[in-house]
C-alpha positions in Angstrom: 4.2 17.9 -32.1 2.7 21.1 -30.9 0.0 21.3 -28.4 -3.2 22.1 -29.7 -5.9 24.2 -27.6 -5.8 22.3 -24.3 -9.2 22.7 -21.7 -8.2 20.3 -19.1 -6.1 17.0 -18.5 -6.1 13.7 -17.6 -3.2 12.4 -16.0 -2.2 8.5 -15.0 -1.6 7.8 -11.2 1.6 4.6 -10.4 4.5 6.0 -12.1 3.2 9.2 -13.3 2.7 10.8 -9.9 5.0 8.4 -7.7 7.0 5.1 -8.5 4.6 2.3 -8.2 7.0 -0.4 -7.2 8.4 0.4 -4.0 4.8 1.7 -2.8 3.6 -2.3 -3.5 6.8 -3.5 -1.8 5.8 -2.0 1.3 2.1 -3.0 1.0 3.7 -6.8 0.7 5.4 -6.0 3.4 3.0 -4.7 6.2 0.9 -7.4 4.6 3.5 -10.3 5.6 4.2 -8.3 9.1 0.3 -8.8 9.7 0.2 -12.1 8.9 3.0 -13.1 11.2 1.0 -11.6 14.2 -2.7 -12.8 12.8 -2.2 -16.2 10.5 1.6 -17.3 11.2 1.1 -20.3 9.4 0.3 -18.3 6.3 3.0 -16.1 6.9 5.5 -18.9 7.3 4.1 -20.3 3.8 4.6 -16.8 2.0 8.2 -16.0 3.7 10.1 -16.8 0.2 11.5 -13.4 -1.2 8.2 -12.3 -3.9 5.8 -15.1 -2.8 2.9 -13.0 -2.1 3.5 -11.4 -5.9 3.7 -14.7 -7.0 0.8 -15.7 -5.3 -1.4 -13.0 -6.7 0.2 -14.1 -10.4 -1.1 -17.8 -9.7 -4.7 -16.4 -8.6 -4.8 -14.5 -11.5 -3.7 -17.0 -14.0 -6.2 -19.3 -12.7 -8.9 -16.6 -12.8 -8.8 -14.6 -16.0 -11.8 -13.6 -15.3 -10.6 -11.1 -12.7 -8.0 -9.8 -14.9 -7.1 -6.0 -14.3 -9.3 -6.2 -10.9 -6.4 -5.7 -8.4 -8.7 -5.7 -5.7 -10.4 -9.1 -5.9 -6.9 -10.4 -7.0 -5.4 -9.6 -4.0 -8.7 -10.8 -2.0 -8.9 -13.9 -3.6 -5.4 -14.7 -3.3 -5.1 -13.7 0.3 -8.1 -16.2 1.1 -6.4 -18.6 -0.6 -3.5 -19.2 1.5 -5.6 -18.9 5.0 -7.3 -21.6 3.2 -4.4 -23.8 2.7 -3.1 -23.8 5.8 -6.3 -23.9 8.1 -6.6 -20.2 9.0 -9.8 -18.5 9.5 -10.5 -16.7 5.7 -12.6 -14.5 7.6 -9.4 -12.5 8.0 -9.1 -12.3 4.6 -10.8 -8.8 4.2 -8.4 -7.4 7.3 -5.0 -8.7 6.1 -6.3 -6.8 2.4 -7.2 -3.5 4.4 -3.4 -3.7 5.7 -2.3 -3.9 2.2 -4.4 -1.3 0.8 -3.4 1.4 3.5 0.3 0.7 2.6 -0.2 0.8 -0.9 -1.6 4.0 -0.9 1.3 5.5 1.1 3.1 6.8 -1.6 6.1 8.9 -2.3 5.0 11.5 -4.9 7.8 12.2 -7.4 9.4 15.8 -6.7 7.9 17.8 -9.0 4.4 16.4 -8.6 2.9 18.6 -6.3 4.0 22.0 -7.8 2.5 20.9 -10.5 -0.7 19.6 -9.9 -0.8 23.2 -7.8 -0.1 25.2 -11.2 -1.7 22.9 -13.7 -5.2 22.7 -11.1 -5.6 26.4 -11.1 -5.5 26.6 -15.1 -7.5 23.3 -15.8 -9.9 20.8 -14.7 -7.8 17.1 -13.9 -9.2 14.0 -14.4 -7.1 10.9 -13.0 -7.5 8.1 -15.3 -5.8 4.6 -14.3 -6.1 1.2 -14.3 -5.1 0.6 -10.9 -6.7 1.0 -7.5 -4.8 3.5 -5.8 -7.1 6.4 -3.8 -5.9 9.9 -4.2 -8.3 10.2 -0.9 -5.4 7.9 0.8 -2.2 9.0 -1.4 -3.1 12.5 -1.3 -3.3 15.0 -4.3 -7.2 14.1 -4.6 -7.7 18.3 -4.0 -6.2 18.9 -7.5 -8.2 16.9 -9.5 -12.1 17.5 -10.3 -12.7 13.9 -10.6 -11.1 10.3 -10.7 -12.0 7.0 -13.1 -10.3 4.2 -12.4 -10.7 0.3 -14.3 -12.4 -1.4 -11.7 -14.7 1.5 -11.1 -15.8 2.0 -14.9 -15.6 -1.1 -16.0 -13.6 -0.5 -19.1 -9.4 0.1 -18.6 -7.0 1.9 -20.7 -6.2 1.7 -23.8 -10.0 1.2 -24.4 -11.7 5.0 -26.0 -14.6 4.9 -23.5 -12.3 5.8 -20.3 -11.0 8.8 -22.1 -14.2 9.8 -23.4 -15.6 9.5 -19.9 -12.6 11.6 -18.3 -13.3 14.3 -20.9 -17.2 13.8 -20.6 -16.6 14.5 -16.6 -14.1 17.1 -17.3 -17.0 19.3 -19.9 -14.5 19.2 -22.7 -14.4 17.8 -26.0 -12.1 15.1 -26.4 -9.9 16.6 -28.9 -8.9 19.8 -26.2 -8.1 17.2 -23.4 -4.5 16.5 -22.7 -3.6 13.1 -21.3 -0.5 12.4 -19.8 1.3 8.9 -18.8 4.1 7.1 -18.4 2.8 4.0 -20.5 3.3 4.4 -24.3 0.8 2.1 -25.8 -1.9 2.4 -22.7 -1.8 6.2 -22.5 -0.4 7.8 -26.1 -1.7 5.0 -28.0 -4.9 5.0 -26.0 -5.4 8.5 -25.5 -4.6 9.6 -29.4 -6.9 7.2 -30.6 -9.6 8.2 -28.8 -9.7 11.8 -30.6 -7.2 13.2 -27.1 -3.7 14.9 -27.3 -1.4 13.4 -25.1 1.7 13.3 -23.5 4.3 10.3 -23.0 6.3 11.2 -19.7 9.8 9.6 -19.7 11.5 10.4 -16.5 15.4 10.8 -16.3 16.4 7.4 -15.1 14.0 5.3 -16.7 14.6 2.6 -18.9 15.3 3.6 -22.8 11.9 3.7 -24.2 10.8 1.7 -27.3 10.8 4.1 -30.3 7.3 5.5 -30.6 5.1 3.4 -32.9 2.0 5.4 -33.6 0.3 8.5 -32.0 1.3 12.0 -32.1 1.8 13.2 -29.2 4.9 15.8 -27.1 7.0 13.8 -24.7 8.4 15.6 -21.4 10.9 14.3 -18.6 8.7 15.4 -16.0 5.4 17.5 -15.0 7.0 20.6 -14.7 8.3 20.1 -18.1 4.6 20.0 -19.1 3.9 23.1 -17.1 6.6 24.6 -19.0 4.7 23.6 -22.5 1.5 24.9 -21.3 2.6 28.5 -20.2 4.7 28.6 -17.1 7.6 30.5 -16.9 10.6 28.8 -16.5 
């Protein structure tokens, strides 16, 4: 599918810009290191290899409510194991701002940052996720012209009000915004039915996607790819 007239973008944060995996593993593990020294007990109770993942998985099952609110997840669950073993939950918000910091240490993906540099000085970028990650912490936040996230808005992706919003904060009409993510039905699916273009990044490496289902859209392998699309020389 060709691009039509493009005025600005919105791009997905975890595993557009960086891999989101490893930058949680580290988070669950400063997380764990400052239990040790602050709650051992709890520590001792979530030393099994993924037992704080699993503990956030438990909390959320047993509050749906909070579903796609990684914050309170993780706050909830944290006070639920100082709980259990007698620790004082008023460490609860400490141990999270532990997590948080790591989280947001992230290792952009290598051609992230040229990028953002050449795509920034052409158009207005909106970050659009449904996570919590702070492009104040991960860096990057100088590109962009603005930032919705879930929590924030109160409305997640594949839902047409975020991508209305990104293009409402971005002075464009919906149908000359670009959106670009890694997540076929949250972001093309998402995006095209809102009135958007988009753009399904599949990264060399990744698993073999599922054939596209609905949404037209381009696919590249990775930003610079899309650069390429929108006018840079190769």
């Amino acid at each position: 599918m060709p691009l039509n007239t493009v005025s600005a973008i919105s791009l997905d944060l975890d595993d557009t810009l960086w891999p989101f995996a490893p930058s949680v593993a580290r988070a669950e593990e400063t997380l764990q290191a400052w239990l040790v020294e602050h709650a051992p007990a709890a520590a001792a109770l979530l030393s099994a290899p993924r037992a704080l993942a699993l503990l956030r998985d438990e909390y959320e099952a047993a509050h749906p409510e909070l579903s796609g609110d990684y914050r309170a997840l993780r706050l909830g669950s944290i006070a639920a194991v100082l709980e259990a073993v007698g620790a004082d939950v008023a460490l609860t918000k400490p141990a999270y701002e532990a997590f948080y910091a790591a989280r947001n240490n992230v290792e952009f993906f290598e051609d992230v940052l040229p990028a953002l540099a050449w795509l920034s000085a052409r158009f207005p970028l909106i970050a659009v996720t449904n996570g919590n990650a702070d492009l104040a912490l991960t860096g990057g936040k100088e590109f962009f012209a603005g930032a919705l996230s879930a929590r924030q808005f109160g409305v997640a992706k594949p839902e047409a009000a975020i991508f209305h919003a990104a293009a409402k904060m971005a002075s464009v009409d919906p149908a000359e915004m670009l959106h670009v993510g890694d997540d076929f039905d949250l972001d093309v699916v998402g995006a095209t039915n809102a009135g958007l273009q988009a753009a399904w990044l599949v990264r060399q490496g990744a698993a073999a996607p599922c054939p596209p289902r609905v949404g037209a859209h381009v696919t590249v392998s990775c930003l610079l790819n899309l650069c390429g699309l929108l006018g840079r020389p190769g």
